[in-house]
N, C-alpha and C positions, 0 to 999 in steps of 0.2 A: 527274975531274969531281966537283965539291962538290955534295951530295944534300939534299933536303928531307926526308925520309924512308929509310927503311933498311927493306926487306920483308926477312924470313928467309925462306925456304921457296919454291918455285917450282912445290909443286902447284896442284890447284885454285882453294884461298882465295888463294895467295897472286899465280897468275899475274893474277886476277880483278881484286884489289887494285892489281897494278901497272899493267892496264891502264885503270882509271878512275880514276887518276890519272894517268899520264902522257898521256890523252888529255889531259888540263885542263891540261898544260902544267907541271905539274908535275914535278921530278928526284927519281929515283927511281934506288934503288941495291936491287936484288933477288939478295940472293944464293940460292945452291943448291947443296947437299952434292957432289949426286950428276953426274956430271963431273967433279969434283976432286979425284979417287981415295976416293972414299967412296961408299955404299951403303946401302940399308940392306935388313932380312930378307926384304921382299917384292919389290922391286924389280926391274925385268929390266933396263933400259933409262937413260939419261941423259936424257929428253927433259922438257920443262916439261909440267905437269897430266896425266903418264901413268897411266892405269888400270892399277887392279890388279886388285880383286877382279871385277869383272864391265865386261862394254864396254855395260852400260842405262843409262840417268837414267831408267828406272820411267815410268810414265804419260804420256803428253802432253796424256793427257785436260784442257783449261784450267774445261771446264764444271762438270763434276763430279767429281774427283780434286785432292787437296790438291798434288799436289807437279806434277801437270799447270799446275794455277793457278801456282806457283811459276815453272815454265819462262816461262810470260806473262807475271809481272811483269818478270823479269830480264831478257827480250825488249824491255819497255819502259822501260828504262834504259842498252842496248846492252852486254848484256852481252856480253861474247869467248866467254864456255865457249859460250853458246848460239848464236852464229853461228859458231864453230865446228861445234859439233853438228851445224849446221843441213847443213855442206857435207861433212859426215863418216860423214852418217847410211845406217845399213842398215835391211833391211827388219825390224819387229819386232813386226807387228799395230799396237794400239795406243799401242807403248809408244816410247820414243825411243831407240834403241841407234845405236851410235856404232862407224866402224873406229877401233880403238885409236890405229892410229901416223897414219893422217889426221889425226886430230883433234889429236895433241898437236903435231904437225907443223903444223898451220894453228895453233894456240896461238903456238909460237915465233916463227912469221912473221911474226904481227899484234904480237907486241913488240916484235922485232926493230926492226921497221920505224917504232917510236916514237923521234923525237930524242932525247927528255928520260932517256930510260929505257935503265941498263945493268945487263946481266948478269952475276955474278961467280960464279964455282963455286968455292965456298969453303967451308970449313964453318964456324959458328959456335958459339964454343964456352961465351958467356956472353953474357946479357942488356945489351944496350951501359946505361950508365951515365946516358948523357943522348941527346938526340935523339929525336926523333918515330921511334918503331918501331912494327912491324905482323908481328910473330909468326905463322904459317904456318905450321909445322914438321911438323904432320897429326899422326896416330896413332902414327907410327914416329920421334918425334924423336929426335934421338942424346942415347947417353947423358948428353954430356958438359952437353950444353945441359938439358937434362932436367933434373938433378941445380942446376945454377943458376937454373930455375925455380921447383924444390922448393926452394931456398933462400930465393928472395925470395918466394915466397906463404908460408913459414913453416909449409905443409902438406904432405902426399905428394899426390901425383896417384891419381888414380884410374886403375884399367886395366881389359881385359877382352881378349879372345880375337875373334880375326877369323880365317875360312878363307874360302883361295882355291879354284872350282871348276874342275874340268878342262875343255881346251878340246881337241877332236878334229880332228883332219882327215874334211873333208867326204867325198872319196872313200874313205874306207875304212868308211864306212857302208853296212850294208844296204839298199838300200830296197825288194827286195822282200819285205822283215819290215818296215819303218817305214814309214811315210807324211806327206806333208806337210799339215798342219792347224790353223788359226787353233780355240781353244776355242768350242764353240759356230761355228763357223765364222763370226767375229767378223771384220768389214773387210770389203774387197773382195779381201785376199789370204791365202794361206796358210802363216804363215812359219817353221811349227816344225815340227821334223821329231821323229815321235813314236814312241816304242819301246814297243811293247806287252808285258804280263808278264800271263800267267794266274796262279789263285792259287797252284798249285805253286811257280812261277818268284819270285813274288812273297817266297813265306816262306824259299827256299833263300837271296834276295838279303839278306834280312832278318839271319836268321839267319848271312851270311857278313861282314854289316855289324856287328854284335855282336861275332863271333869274330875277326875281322879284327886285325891286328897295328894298331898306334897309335903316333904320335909321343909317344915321354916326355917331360914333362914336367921343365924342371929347376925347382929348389929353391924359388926364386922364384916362379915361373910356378902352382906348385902350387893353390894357394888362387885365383887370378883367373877370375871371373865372364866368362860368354859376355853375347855381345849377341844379343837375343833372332831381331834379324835379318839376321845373319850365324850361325845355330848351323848348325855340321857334321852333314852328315847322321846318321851313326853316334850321335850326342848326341841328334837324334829319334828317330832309332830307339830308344834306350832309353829312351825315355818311354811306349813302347806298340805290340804289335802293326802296329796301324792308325794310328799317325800319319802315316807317312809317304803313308795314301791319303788322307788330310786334308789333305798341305800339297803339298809338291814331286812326289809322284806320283800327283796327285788325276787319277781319267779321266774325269768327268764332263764332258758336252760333246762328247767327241773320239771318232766313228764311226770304226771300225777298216775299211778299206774290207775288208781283206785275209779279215774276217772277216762279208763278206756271204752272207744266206739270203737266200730269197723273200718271209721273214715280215719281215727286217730288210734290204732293200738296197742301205743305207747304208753295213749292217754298225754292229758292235755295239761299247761301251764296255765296253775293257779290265778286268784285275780292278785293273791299276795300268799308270801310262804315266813314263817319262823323256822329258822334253823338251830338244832342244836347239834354242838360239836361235845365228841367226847374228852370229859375232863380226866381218867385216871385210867390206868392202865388195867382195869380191871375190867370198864365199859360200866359201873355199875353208875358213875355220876356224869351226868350233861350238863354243858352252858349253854343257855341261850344267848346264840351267836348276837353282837349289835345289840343287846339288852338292858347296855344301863342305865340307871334309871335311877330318880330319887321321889318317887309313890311311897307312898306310908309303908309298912310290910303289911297290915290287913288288907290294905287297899292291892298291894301286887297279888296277893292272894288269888283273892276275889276275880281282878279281872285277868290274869295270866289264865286263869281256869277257862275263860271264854274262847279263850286259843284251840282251836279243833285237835283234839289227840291230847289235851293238856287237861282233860275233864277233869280227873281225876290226880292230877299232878301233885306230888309231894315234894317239896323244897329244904334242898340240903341246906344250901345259903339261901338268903333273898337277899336283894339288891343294897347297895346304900351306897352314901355320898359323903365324902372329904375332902378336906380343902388342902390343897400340893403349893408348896412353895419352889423358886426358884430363882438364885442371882440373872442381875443383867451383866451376864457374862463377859460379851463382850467389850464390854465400858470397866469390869473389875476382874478380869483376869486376863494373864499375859499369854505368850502363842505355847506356853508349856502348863499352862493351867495352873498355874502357880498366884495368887492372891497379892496385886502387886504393891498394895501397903504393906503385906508382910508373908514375902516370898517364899516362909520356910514352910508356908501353907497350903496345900496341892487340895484344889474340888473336885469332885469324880463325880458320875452318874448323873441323873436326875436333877439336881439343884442346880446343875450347870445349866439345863434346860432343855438337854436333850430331852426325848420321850420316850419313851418303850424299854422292853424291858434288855434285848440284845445291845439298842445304843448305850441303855446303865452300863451294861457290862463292859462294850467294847472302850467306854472313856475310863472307867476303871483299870482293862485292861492298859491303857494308852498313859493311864498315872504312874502304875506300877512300874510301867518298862522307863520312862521318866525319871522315876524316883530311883530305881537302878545304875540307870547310867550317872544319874550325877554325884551317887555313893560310891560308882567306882570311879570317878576320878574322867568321865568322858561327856563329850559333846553330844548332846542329844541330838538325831538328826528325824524328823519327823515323818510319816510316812506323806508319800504324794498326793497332792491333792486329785489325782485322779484316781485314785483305791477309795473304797467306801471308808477306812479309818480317816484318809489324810479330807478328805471331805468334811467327815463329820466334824473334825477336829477344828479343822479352820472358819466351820460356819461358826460353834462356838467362841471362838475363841480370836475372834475378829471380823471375818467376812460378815457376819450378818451387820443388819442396821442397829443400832444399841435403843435409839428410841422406841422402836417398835419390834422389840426383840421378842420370840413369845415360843414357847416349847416348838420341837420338829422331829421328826421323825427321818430318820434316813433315807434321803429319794435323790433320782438323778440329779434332778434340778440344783443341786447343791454341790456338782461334777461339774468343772471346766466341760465348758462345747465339743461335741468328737466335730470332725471335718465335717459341714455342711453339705457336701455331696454323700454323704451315707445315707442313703432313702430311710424313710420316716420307720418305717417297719423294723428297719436293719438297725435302729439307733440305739437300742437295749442291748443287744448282742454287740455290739462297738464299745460303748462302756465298760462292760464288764470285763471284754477281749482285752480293752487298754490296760483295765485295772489289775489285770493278771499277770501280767507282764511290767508292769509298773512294779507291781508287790516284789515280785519276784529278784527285782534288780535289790529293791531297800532291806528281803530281809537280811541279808546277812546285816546289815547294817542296827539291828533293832535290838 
């Protein structure tokens, strides 16, 4: 079949892309490495838009939380990751976590099932020449394509460092050392299961997080910068004693029933806690929340066991560390994400330099609708920069500084100012108020 487009990539951004287009009738040729005897460093699996590093999309908060509002836009565009999501989802408090193989399994099916849209497990090894393309490729492109990137942006790519966290088998958990508890006992449920660490326990894990053996580094690899949120535990760890009761093992909020008195019969907060959240919809696999980490795997073994409740722990994954590329977007791409030495060339997700896995999607989705309009014949008009899409859009794709451009994640701070009289409190809920209303007016426009 002859295509109107050529998607590379078959994660998030790119399954995103292929299907707001092939909904509109549009032919679409998606290729994907992996199936086709290729892989790549983090990978487990063949399947379209499969998680790696964690099974969350973070918030679903739409009120007051940037990347919650984000999930609503995309909701009101149709997007696939998000109705996927939707029939995938586990319990996660507030936030929207996902069973991995659900989801990417309802992903395949919902393209599948498009006429216009085929799948090829191929891998591609240079930027096609002509034709409308829409690049995809994420954090872990192959080499080969890579290197033909770097050729035609006439720059090197930028990189950084990404770790994966361990995921446990549920019954090999203690619980009666852990307990189940939403922070603050936040929702009407309670969905993470909490390991508590007095301050002995605390500085021996510390201290074993420090001495602990490390994946080396090769040669290359030496000099690249982490992303600030994906750092491996052992990487906080050495910024400070107490970081780690500041970020990933903060206990604030989380009553230890196990350690109720008279005076506290709640029971009392930890001197630190390890959270695990549930990864599948079955309950039977956890992540450990904040976990990743590049320890040898004998070595996360060994000291993950030290974790109260973790005695006996069984490990479905263990941890590990790859290295994510991405262009400096805003210096080589235009405000339509188009590649502006050679236009017929659309980057989505990841490489653009967003981060996570809903901003993948939502700039895949922002390709697709893109590449749309300019097949029929119309002026793209982009969403506003005070919606979480026209935000994210414009940090990439010019607002940010290009010297010091470095993955982001969706947050306000990236939204035009609301009025200065909206008390600090009320400023989350002004955002989002704007952005709905904002949204509202563009989509017919989209």
């Amino acid at each position: 079949m002859t295509y109107d487009v050529h998607i590379i990539g078959g994660g998030m951004a790119g399954s995103e892309a292929a299907w707001q287009l092939a909904r509109r009738g549009l032919r679409v040729r998606l290729s994907e490495m992996r199936g086709g005897g290729d892989s790549t460093p983090a990978h487990q699996g063949t399947g379209l838009a499969e998680l790696v590093c964690s099974n969350s999309f973070r918030s679903d908060d739409h009120e007051k939380n940037a990347v919650g509002l984000l999930h609503q836009e995309m909701r009101e565009l149709d997007s696939l990751l998000m109705s996927a999501a939707a029939k995938a989802q586990v319990p996660a408090g507030s936030a929207l976590a996902v069973d991995r193989d659900v989801f990417s399994a309802e992903v395949e099916a919902a393209l599948a099932a498009q006429p216009t849209l085929t799948v090829v497990r191929e891998r591609i090894d240079r930027l096609p020449e002509a034709g409308l393309t829409i690049v995809a490729t994420g954090p872990l492109t192959a080499a080969t394509l890579a290197s033909s990137i770097g050729a035609a942006t006439g720059a090197d790519s930028l990189a950084f460092f990404d770790a994966i966290a361990p995921i446990v088998y549920h019954d090999t958990v203690n619980m009666d050392v852990c307990w189940m508890a939403s922070r603050w006992d936040k929702g009407e449920t309670r969905d993470y299961i909490n390991c508590p660490m007095n301050r002995e326990q605390y500085l021996a894990f510390h201290a074993g997080l420090l001495g602990g053996e490390k994946t080396e580094f090769r040669e290359w690899e030496a000099n690249t910068p982490y992303f600030d949120g994906c750092m491996p535990i052992e990487v906080m760890a050495e910024r400070g004693i107490d970081t780690l009761r500041f970020g990933p093992m903060k206990p604030v909020g989380l009553d230890n029933p196990h350690d109720a008195t008279p005076e506290f019969p709640k029971g009392r907060w930890p001197y630190a806690v390890v959270q695990l959240r549930q990864d599948n919809k079955l309950g039977t696999l956890w992540n450990m929340v904040g976990f990743q980490t590049k320890l040898k795997h004998a070595e996360q073994v060994r000291l993950f066991r030290t974790i109260p409740g973790l005695e006996n722990a069984e490990f479905a994954r263990l941890g590990g560390l790859h290295r994510n590329t991405f262009l400096n977007s805003p210096e080589l791409l235009d405000r339509q994400l188009r590649l502006k030495s050679a236009p017929h060339i659309r980057f989505a997700g990841q490489i653009t330099g967003c981060e996570g896995y809903v901003e993948s999607g939502a700039v895949g989705l922002l390709a697709g609708l893109m590449t749309a309009a300019q097949l029929g014949g119309r002026d793209w008009t982009p969403p506003p920069r005070t919606t979480a899409l026209g935000a994210l859009l414009s940090h990439i794709t010019g607002d940010a500084e290009a010297d010091s451009y470095q993955p982001m994640n969706v947050n306000f701070g990236l939204f035009p100012p609301v009025d200065p009289s909206v008390k600090k409190k009320q400023r989350k809920e002004a955002y989002t108020a704007r952005a709905k209303a904002d949204l509202a007016e563009w989509l017919p426009l989209a």
